[in-house]
N, C-alpha and C positions, 0 to 999 in steps of 0.2 A: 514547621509548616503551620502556617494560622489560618482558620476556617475558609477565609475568603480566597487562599490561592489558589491558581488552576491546579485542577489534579492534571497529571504530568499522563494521559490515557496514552498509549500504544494500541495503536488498530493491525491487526494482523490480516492480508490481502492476498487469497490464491484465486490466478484467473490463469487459463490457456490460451497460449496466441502461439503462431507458426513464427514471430519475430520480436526482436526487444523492443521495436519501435509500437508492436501491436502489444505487444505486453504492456510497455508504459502509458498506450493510451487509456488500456481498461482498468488499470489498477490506479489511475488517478482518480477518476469519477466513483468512484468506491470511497477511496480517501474522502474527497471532498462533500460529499452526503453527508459523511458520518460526521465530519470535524467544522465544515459549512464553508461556502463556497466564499474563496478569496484567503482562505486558512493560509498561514505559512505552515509547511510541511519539511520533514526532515527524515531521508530514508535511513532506518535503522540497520537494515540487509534486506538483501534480497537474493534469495535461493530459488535456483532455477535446476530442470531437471526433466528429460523427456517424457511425455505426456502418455502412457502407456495405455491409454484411451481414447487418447484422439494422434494417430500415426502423424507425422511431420510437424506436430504442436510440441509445444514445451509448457509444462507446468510452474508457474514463479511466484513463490510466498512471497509478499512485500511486507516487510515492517515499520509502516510510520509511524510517527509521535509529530505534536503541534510544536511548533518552537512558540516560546510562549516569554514576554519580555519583564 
């Protein structure tokens, strides 16, 4: 690796939503803060698991990294 390349970052994303479509939309604007907006994104996993805090929610770690050329 030589100084100038991107470091290869992994952002790790847990948000609650009642659905995967509510899931995907809060854990993308998380990503794209961090990485900047228009980023190409690449999910690593995503662990999902009922929200033992919020009844009818499901808790889901997202793991992105930038794709980077």
């Amino acid at each position: 690796m030589h100084k100038r390349d991107p470091i290869p970052f992994e952002l790790s994303v847990t948000v609650s939503e009642p659905t995967p479509g509510g899931i995907e939309a809060a854990a993308y604007p998380v990503a794209e803060r961090f990485f900047g907006e228009g980023a190409e994104l690449h999910i690593i996993s995503a662990k999902v698991e009922p929200d033992p805090e919020a009844p009818g929610s499901f808790r889901a770690t997202i793991l992105f990294r930038q794709v980077t050329t």
